[in-house]
C-alpha atoms as one frame of an Amber mdcrd trajectory, in Angstrom:
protein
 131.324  46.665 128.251 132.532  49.837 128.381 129.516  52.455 127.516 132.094
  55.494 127.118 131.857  57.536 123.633 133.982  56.154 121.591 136.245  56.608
 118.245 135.248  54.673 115.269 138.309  52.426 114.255 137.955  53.019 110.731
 137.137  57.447 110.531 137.359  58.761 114.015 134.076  59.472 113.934 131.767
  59.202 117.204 130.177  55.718 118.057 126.990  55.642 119.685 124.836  52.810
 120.766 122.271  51.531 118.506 118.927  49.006 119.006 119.400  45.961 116.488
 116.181  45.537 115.529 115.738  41.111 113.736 113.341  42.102 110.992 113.292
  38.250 110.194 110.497  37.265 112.483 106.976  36.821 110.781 104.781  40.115
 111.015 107.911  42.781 110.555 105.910  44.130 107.426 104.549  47.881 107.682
 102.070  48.406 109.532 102.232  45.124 111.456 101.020  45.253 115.086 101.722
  43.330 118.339  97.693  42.677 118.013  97.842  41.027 114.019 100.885  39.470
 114.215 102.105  38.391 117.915 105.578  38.032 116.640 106.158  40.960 115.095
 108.097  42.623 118.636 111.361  42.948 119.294 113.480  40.338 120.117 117.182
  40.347 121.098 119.645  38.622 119.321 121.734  36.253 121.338 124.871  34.482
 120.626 125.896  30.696 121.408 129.868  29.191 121.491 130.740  27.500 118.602
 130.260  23.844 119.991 127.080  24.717 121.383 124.093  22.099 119.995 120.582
  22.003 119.975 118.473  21.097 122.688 116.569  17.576 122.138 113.604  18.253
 123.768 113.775  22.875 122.890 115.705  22.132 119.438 117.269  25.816 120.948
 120.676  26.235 121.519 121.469  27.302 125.008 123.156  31.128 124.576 125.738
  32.402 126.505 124.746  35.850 125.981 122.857  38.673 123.589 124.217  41.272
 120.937 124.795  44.898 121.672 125.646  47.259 118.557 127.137  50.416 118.002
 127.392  52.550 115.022 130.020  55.512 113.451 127.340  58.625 113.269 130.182
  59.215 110.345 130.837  56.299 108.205 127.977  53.821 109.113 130.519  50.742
 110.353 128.572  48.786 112.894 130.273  46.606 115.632 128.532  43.764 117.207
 129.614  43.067 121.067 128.885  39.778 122.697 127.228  40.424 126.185 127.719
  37.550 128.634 124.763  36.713 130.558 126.160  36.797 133.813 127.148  41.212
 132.675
């Protein structure tokens, strides 16, 4: 992936990397800690292919790679990039 600045599609505006953060996960309220609630750090978000099942035995699908965001510092439009594991 190509970490260059660049031009939001929709305004022009400057894109910058951002950290996409899965508030989802038991323990993401205020104030939670790493110590009260052991899943409350953060994970990355992955991506499977479309045909991809569950694991008997893991009842995980197996990912082909994680989720890298940026963000216009103008608009707000986020874009999601599938990273493949072997990048």
């Amino acid at each position: 992936m190509n970490h260059e600045t660049q031009a939001c599609s929709d305004c022009g505006g400057q894109v910058e990397l951002i950290k996409i953060v899965d508030a989802t996960q038991p323990g993401m309220a205020v104030g939670a800690t790493t110590e009260t609630s052991p899943a409350s750090h953060h994970i990355q978000l992955q991506y499977a292919a479309e045909d991809a099942e569950r694991s008997a035995w893991s009842k995980r699908f197996p990912t082909a790679g994680h989720l890298s965001g940026r963000m216009c510092t103008q608009c707000g439009r986020v874009v999601l990039y599938a990273v493949p594991r072997d990048a």
